[in-house]
C-alpha positions, 0 to 999 in steps of 0.5 A, a space after each residue: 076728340 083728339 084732346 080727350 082721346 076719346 075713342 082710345 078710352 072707348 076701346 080700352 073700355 069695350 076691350 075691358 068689357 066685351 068679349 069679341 073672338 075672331 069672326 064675331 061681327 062689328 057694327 059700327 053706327 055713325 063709324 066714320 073711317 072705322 078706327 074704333 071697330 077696326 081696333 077690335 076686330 078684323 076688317 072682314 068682320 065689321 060693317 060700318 053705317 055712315 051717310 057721310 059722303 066724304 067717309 073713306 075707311 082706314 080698311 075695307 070692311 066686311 060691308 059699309 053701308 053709306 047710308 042713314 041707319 034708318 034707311 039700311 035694310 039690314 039683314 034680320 038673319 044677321 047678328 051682332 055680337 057688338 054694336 056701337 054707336 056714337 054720337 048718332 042718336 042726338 043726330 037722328 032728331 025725332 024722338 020717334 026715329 030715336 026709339 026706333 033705330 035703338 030698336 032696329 039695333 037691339 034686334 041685330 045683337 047675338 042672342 048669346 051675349 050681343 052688347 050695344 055700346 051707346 055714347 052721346 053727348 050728355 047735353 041731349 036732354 032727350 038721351 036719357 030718358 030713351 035708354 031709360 
């Protein structure tokens, strides 16, 4: 990551695509310490899923959930205007709980405009016929 600068291309990226306004809310799926949500918007406004025991977050988010994504019962009344996850579904491992997590998330997107930002490795063979 630190040789392609990955998470700097992929917040140029969001920023170039993605309209986020103070107080839109963040999720970020499998965000580790929270630097790519934390680039684009306030801390209070992003909400951080990572079951990595050891994950200690550059801020302190709105909430952080230290958990799989499969086992957060988020709340249905709340929504996002961006959701990203990175390198979460290929970790997921069954097809099925592939599909649904991608689900769960699109459910959680701001009606008016929510954006899920996907990104994976493209050696997972199964990646592309899910987002088909």
């Amino acid at each position: 990551k630190l040789k392609t600068q990955e998470n700097k291309k992929l917040v140029e990226s969001i920023k170039k695509h993605v309209s986020i306004k103070h107080g839109d809310l963040v999720l970020d799926v499998g965000g580790r310490d929270g630097n790519v949500a934390f680039e684009l918007q306030d801390a209070k406004w992003v909400h951080i899923v990572d079951p990595d025991p050891r994950v200690k977050t550059l801020k302190e988010p709105g909430k952080f959930w230290n958990k799989k994504v499969q086992d957060v019962e988020f709340d249905p009344k709340v929504k996002y205007k961006l959701i990203i996850c990175g390198h979460v579904l290929g970790y997921l491992g069954l097809q099925e709980t592939q599909k649904e997590v991608v689900g769960q998330l699109v459910k959680l997107l701001d009606e008016d405009g929510g954006t899920l930002v996907l990104f994976y490795n493209t050696n997972n063979g199964y990646m592309g016929e899910l987002l088909n």
